[in-house]
C-alpha positions as CSV (number, residue, x, y, z in Angstrom):
1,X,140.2,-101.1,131.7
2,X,137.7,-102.2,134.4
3,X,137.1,-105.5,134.9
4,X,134.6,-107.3,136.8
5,X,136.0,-110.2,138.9
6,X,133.2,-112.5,136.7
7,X,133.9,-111.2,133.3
8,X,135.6,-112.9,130.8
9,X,138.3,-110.9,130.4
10,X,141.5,-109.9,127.8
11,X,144.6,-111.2,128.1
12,X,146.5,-110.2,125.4
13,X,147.8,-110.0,121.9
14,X,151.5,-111.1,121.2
15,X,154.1,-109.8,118.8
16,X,152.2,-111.4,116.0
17,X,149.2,-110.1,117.4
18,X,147.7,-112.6,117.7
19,X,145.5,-113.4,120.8
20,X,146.2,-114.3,124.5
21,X,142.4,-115.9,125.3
22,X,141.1,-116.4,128.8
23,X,137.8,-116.5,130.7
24,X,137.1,-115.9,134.4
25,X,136.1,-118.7,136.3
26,X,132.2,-117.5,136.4
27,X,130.9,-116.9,132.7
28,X,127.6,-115.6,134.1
29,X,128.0,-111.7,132.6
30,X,129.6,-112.6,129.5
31,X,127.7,-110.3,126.9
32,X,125.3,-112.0,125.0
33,X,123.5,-110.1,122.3
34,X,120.1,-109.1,123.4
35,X,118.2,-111.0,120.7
36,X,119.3,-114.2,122.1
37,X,116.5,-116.5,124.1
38,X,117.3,-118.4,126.5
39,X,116.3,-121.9,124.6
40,X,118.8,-120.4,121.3
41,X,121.4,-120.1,124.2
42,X,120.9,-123.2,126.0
43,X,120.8,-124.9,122.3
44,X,124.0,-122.9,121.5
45,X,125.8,-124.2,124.4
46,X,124.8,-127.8,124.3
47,X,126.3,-127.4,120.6
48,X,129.4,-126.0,121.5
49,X,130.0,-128.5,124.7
50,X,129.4,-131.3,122.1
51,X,131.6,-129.4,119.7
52,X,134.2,-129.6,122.2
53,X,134.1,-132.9,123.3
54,X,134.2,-134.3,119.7
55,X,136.8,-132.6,118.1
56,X,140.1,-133.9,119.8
57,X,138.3,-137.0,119.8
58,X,138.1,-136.9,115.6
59,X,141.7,-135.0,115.7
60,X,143.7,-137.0,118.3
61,X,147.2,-136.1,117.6
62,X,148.2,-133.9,114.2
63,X,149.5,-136.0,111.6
64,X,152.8,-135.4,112.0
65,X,156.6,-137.3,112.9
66,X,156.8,-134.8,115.9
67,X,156.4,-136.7,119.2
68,X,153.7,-135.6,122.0
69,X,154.2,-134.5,125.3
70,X,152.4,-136.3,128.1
71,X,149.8,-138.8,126.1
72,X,147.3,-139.4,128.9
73,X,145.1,-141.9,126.8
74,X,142.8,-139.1,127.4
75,X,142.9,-137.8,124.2
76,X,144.8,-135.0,125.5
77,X,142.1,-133.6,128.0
78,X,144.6,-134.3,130.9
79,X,147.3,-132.1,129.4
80,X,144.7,-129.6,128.1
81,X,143.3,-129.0,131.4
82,X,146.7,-128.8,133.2
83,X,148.0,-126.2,130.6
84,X,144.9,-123.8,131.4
85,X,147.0,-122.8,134.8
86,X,150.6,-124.3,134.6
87,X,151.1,-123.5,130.6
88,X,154.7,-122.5,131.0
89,X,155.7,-125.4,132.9
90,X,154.6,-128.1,130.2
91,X,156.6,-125.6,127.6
92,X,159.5,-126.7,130.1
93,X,158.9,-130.2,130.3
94,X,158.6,-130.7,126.8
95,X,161.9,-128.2,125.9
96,X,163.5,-130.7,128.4
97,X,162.3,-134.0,127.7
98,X,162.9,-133.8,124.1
99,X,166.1,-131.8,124.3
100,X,164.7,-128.6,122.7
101,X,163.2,-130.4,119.3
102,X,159.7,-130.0,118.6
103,X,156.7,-131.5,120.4
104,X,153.1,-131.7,120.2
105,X,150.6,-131.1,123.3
106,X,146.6,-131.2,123.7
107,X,144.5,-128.0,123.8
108,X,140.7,-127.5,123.9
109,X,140.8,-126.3,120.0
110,X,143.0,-128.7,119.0
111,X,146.5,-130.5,118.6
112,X,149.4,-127.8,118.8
113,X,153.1,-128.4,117.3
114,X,155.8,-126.4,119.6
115,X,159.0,-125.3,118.3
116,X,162.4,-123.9,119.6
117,X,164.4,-121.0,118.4
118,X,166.6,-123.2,116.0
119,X,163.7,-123.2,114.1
120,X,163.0,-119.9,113.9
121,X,164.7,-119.4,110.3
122,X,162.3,-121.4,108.9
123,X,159.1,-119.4,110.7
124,X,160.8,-115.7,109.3
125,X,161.5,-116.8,105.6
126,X,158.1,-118.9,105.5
127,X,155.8,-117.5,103.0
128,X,152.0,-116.6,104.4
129,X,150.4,-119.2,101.8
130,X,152.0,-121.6,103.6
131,X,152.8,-120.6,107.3
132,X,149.7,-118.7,107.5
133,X,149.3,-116.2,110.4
134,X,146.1,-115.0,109.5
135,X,144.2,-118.4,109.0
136,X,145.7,-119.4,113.0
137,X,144.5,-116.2,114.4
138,X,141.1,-116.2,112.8
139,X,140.7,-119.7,114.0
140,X,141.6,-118.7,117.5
141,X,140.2,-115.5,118.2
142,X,137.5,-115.7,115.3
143,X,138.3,-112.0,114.0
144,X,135.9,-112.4,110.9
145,X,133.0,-112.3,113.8
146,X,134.2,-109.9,115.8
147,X,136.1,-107.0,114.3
148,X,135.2,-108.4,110.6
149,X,136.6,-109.3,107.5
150,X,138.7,-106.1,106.8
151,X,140.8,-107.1,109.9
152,X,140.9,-110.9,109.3
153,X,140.8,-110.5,105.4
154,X,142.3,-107.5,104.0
155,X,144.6,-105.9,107.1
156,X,146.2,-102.8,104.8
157,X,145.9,-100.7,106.9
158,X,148.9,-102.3,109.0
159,X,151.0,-100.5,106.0
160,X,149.8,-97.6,107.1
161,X,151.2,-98.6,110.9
162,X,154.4,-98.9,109.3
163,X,154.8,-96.2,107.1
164,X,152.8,-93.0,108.0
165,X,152.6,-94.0,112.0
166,X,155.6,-94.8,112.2
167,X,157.5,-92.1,110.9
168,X,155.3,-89.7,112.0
169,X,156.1,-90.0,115.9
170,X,158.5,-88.2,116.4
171,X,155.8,-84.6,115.0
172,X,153.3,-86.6,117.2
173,X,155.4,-87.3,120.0
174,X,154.8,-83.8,122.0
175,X,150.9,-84.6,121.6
176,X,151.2,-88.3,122.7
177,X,153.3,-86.4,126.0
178,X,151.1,-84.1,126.8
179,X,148.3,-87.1,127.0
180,X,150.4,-89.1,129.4
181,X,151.2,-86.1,131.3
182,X,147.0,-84.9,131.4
183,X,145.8,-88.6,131.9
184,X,147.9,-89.7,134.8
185,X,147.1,-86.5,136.4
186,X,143.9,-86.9,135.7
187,X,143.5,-90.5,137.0
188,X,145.8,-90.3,139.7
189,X,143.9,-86.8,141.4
190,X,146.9,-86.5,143.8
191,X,147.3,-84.0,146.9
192,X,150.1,-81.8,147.7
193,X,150.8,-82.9,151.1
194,X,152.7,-85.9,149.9
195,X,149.9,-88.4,151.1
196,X,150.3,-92.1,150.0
197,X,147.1,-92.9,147.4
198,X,146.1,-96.5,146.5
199,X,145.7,-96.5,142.7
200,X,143.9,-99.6,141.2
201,X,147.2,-100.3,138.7
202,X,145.2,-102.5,135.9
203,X,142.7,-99.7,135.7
204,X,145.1,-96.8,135.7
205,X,147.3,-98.5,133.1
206,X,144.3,-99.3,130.9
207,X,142.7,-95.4,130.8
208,X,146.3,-94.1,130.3
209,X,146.5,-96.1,127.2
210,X,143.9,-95.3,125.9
211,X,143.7,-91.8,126.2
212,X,147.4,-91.6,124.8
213,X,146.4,-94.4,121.9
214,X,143.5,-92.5,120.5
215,X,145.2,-89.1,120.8
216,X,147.5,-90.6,117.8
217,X,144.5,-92.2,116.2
218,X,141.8,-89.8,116.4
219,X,143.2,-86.5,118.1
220,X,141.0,-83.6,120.2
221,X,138.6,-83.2,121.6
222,X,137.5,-87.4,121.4
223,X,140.2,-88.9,122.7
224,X,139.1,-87.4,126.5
225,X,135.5,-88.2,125.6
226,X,134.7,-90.3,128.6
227,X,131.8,-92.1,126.8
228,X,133.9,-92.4,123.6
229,X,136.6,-94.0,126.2
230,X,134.6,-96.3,127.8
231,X,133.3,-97.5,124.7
232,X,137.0,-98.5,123.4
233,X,138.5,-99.8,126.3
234,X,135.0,-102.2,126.6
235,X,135.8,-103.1,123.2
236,X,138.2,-104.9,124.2
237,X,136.3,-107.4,126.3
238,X,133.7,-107.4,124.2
239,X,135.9,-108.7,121.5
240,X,137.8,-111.9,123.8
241,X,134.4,-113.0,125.5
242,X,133.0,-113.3,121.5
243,X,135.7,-114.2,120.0
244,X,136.1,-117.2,122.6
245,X,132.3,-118.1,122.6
246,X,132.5,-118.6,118.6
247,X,135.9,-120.1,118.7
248,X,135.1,-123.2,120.3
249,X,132.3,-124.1,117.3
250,X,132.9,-126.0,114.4
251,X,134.0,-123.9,111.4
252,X,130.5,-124.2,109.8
253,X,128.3,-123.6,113.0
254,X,130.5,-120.0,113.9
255,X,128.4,-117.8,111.4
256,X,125.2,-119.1,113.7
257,X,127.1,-118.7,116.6
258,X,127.9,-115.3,116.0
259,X,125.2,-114.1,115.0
260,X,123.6,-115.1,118.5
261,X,126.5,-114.6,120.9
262,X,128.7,-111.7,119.8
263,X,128.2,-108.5,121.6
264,X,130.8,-107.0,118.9
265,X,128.7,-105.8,116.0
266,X,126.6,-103.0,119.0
267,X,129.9,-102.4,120.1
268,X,130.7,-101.4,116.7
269,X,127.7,-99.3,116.2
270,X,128.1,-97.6,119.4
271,X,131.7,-96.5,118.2
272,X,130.1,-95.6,114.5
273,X,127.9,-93.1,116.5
274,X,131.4,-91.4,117.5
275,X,133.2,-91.9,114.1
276,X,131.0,-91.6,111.6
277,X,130.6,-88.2,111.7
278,X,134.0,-87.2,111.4
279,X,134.9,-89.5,108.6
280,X,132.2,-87.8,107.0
281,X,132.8,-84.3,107.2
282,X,136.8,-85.0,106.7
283,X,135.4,-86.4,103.0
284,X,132.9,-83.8,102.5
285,X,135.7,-81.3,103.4
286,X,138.4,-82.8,101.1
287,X,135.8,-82.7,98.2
288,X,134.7,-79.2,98.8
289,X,138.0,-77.9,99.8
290,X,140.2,-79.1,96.8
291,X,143.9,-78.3,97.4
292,X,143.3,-76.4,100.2
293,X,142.4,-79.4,102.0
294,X,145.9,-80.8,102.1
295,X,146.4,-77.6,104.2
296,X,143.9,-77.5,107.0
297,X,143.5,-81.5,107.1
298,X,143.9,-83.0,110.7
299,X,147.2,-85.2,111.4
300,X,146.2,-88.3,112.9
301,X,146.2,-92.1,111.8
302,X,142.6,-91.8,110.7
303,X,143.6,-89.4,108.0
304,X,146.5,-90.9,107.5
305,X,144.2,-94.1,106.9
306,X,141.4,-92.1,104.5
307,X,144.5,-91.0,102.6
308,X,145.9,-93.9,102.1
309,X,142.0,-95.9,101.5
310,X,141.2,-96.6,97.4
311,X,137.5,-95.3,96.3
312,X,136.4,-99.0,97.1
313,X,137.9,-98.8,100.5
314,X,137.0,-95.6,101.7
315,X,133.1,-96.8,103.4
316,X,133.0,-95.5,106.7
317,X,131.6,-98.2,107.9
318,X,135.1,-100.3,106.9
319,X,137.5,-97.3,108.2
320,X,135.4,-97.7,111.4
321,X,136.4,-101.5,111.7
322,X,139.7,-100.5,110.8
323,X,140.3,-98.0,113.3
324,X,138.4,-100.4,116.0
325,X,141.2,-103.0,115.1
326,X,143.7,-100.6,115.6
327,X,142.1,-99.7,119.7
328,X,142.3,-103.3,120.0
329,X,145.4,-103.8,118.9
330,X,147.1,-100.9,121.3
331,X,145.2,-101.0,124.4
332,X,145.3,-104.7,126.1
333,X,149.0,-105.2,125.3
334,X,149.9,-101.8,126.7
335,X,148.9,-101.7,129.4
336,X,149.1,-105.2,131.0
337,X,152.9,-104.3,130.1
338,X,152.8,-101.1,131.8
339,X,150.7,-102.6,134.9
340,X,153.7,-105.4,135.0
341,X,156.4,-103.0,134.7
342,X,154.5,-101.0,137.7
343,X,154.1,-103.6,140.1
344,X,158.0,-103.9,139.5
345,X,158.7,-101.1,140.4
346,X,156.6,-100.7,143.2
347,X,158.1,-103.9,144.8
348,X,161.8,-103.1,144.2
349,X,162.3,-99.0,145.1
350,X,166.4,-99.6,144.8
351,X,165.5,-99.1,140.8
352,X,163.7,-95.7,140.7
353,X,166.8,-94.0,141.3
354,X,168.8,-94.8,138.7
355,X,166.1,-94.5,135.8
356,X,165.5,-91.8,137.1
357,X,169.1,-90.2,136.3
358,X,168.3,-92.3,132.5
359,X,165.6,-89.5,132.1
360,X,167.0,-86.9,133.4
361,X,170.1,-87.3,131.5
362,X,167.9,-87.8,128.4
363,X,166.0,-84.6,128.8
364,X,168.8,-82.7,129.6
365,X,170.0,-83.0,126.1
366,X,167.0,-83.6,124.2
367,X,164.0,-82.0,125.4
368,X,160.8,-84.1,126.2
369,X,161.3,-85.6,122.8
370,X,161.1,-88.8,120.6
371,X,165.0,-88.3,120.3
372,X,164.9,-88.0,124.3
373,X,163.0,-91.3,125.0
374,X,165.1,-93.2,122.4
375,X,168.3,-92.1,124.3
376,X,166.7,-93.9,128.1
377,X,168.5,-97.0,127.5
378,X,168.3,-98.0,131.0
379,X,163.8,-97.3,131.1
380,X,164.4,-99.6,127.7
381,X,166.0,-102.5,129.5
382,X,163.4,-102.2,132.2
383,X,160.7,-102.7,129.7
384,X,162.1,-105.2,127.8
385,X,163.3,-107.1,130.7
386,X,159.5,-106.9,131.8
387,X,158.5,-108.9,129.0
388,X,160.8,-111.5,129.5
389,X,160.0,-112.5,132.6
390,X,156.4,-110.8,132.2
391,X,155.3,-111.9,128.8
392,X,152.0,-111.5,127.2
393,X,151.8,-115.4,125.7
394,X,154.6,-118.1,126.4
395,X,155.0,-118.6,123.0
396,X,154.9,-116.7,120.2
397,X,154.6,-116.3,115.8
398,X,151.6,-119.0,116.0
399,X,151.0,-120.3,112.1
400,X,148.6,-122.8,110.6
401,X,150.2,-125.1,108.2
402,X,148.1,-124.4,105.1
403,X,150.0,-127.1,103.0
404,X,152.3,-130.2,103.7
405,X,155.9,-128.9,104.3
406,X,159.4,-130.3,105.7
407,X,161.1,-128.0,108.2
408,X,165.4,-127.7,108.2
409,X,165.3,-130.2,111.0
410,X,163.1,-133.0,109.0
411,X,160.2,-132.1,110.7
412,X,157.2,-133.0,109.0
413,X,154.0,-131.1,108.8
414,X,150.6,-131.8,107.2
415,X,148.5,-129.2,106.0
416,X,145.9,-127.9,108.8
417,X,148.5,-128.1,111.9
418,X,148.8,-125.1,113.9
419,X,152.4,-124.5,114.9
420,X,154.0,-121.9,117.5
421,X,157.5,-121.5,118.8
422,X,158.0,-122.1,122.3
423,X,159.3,-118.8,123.4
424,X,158.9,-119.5,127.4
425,X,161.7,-121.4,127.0
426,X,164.1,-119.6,124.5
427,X,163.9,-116.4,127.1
428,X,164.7,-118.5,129.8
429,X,167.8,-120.1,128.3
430,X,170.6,-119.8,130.7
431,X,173.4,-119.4,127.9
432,X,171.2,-116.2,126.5
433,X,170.4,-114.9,129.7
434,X,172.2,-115.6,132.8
435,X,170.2,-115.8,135.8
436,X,167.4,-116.6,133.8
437,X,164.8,-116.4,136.7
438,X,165.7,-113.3,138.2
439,X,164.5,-109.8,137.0
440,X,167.8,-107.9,136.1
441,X,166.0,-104.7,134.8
442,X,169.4,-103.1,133.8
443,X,170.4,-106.4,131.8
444,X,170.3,-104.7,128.8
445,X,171.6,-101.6,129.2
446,X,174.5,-102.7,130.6
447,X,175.0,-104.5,126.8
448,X,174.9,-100.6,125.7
449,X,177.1,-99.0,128.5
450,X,180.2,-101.8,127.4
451,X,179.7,-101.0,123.7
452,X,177.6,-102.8,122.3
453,X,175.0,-101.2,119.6
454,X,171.8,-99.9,121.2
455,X,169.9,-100.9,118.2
456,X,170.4,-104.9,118.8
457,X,169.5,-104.7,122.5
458,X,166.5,-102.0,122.4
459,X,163.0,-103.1,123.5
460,X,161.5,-102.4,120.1
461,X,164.0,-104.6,118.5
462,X,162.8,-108.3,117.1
463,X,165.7,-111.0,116.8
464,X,165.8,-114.4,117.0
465,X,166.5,-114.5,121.1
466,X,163.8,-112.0,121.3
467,X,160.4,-113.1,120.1
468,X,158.3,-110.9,122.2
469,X,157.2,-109.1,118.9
470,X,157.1,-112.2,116.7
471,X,159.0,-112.1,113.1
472,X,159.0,-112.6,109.7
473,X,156.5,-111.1,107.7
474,X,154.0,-110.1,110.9
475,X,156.4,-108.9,113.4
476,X,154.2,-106.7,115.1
477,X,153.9,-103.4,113.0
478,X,153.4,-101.3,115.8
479,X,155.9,-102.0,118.2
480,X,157.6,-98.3,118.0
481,X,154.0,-96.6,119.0
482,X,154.0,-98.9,122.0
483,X,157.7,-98.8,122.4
484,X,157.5,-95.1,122.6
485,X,154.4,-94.7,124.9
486,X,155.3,-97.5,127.2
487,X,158.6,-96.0,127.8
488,X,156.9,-92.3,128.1
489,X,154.9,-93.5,130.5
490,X,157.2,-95.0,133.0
491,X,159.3,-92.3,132.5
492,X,157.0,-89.8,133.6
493,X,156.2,-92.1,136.4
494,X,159.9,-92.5,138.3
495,X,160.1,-88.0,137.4
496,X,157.1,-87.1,138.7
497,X,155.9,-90.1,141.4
498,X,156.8,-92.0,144.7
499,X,155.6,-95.7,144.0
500,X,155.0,-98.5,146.5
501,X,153.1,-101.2,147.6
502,X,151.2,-101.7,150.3
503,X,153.2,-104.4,151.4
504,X,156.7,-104.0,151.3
505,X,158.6,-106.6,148.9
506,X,155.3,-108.5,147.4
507,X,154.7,-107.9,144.1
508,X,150.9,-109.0,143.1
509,X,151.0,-112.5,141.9
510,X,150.6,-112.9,137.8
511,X,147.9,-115.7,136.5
512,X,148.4,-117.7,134.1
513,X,145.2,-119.0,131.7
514,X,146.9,-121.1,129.1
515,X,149.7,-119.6,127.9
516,X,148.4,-116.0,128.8
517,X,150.3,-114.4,131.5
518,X,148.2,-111.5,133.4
519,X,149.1,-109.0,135.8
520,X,146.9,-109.0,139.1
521,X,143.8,-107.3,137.7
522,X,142.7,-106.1,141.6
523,X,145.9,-104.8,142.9
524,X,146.8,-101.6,143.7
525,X,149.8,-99.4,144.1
526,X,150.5,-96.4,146.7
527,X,151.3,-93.2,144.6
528,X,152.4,-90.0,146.2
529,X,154.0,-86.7,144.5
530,X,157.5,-87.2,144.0
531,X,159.3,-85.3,147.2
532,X,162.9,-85.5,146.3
């Protein structure tokens, strides 16, 4: 995904899917649609700055028994500006000074409640109409305005994620491989003569993703469309630097706002141009066709998605939003993972050998295969261990309280609180993970190698001392697909590629903007053939 250095930019989604918001320091190029004049924008940012100013001034603290980290008598601003770049270490602070109970701490939007993993019972079991995902995510990343209502209100086709996707990958699989296989060798444009390239990573990881993504979702030819390409990976952007903009309004000013600041509804219409047609020859074919359609019908998750759609639900111009959610949902995730994973293995060779004997040993007896890639336990742990110490957000399965309820603990919360568990801290635990700090990429596998069931240590796995992929009711429904590509990917990496960086042992420094973690976005990595 290309970035410009004074873009807003995406951060990322966590296991909940929920958002990871963050804007460059220089808001300058932020998309603005072209309707707007400059008085409706100067008036629209006067409102939100006054917007912003007011509300934790009306809100102070939620109304609530849980005490508050670091009450500046600034009405939180203090804390709030100090969590835009250190977020992880006030998660510590608070952990500490209140000895793992819940606290409350200052951001821009609002008051937010923290919780630890004792906790976490009561976040799984909680029912949406009170613990409401939806409502916190909407509020944050204002998805009614920028992907639209069939995302924020109506998400069915998540069941679709878990159902036909899922269980489909392993017919997919050789497909999704040869994508990976095409795109890196596309991208990367190596020579024979075993010359060092520098590869932008962030960029690289972003096209790979999205070629392999959409190969699932919409199949050939479009997935290597480069126009069709650009215009999802953009997307992405385009959705944060909206979603932001409109977030920081009052509830009943966001309709105006969006209507004069988002950038999504022409991104939408530039990917209806590509979609449109094919959702409406696949209907006109399965009318015309009758039986024989189930026959001749194309195998991807749009079908899968006009299959599963009711008459009411089968507009192309909802499918499109749909399947726009769904490029949203895969790309930014992905491949910030993969870029992290990269620069890991760039600054630390000693580790290419042995996953490279996991894949080999893997494809030996399997084939390139889904049974193949489930089998790399040790390209697994390297992944998963990634994400520890790499994570998207520093805390994950963020709810709004939607009515007054008592936690296990006694912990009281009114109706309107937004709530989060503080998973920074949980996957730093020293009695969980020993050596907290350090990036053990085999710490999992080894579980595996004394005995332990693969299944309770694997990176697609949610538990309780795992929250990377949130839990309960929206643990993230497509954490196979991205399991399976993610490790595809950096298996075909260490098989066919010599990584380094250009300066031996220094792995790119990650930012933090709030509690978004992000991979240098400007680094590169030296790629040669593989010559052993």
């Amino acid at each position: 995904m290309k970035i410009d250095n004074n873009r807003a930019y995406i951060l990322g989604m966590n296991a909940d899917c929920r958002l990871g918001l963050a804007v460059s320091p220089s808001l300058r190029d932020m998309s603005v649609h072209p309707a707007v004049t400059d008085f409706q924008l100067g008036t629209a940012v006067l409102v939100a700055g006054f917007s912003l100013l007011l509300l934790p001034l009306l809100l102070r603290s939620s109304k609530t028994n849980v005490p508050v980290l670091a009450n500046d008598g600034l009405f939180g601003y203090r804390t709030a500006l100090r969590a835009m770049t250190a977020f992880p270490r006030l998660m510590v602070e608070g952990h500490t000074k209140f000895n793992g109970k819940p606290f409350q701490m200052a951001s821009f939007r609002s008051w937010i409640v923290y919780m630890s993993q004792e906790l976490h019972e009561d976040f799984r079991k909680a029912r949406d109409d009170t613990f409401s995902f939806r409502e916190e995510v909407n509020e944050v990343a204002a998805i009614e305005y920028t992907i639209g209502r069939v995302a924020s209100h109506d998400p069915w086709h998540y069941g679709v994620v878990r159902k036909q996707m899922t269980q489909n990958l392993g017919k997919k699989f050789p497909e999704i491989y040869e994508e990976i296989a095409l795109a890196f060798q596309d991208e990367l444009g190596l020579a024979a003569d075993g010359e060092w390239k520098p590869i932008w990573a962030s960029n690289l990881s972003a096209r790979v993703v999205c070629r392999a993504s959409n190969r699932l979702f919409v199949g050939l030819p479009l997935c290597r469309n480069a126009e069709f390409m650009k215009i999802s990976q953009d997307y992405t952007i385009t959705v944060v630097t909206s979603g932001y903009m409109i977030s920081v309004f009052p509830q009943f000013l966001k309709p105006l706002a969006a209507r004069y600041l988002s950038a999504a509804p022409a991104a939408q219409k530039s990917f209806e141009t590509f979609i449109f047609p094919i959702i409406e020859k696949r209907q006109r074919q399965e009318v015309e066709l009758g039986k024989e359609w189930d026959e001749k019908k194309p195998f991807d998750f749009l079908q899968w998605m006009i299959d599963a759609a009711t008459e009411d639900q089968k507009d192309p111009k909802e499918l499109n939003q749909r399947l726009l959610n769904m490029n949203f949902a895969a790309m930014h995730t992905s491949a910030m993972t993969y870029t992290h994973a990269l620069y890991w293995l760039a600054v630390r060779p000693e580790f290419m050998a042995p996953l490279r004997e996991d894949v080999e040993l893997a494809v030996k007896e399997h084939g390139w295969t889904k049974d193949a890639v489930n089998a790399m336990y040790k390209v697994d742990s390297f992944l998963k261990e990634t994400l520890r110490i790499n994570p998207i957000t520093a805390n994950s399965m963020p709810r709004k309280i939607i009515r007054d309820v008592c936690l296990s603990d006694g912990t009281q919360l009114r109706a309107g609180t937004r709530v989060a568990i503080n998973s920074w801290s949980l996957h730093r635990d020293p009695g969980l993970y020993p050596n907290p700090d350090q990036f053990d990429p085999f710490r999992f596998s080894r579980k595996v190698e004394e005995g332990e069931n693969p299944v309770r240590h694997a990176f697609a796995t949610a538990s309780s001392d795992f929250l990377i992929w949130g839990g309960g009711e929206h643990v993230c429904a497509g954490r196979f697909f991205a399991s399976q590509e993610l490790k595809t990917m950096l298996a075909y990496t260490v098989m066919h590629y010599d990584v380094k960086m250009a300066v031996e042992g220094v792995r790119p420094p990650d930012a933090w903007y709030g509690e978004s973690c992000v991979p240098d976005r400007k680094a590169s990595v030296l790629f040669r053939k593989r010559q052993n």
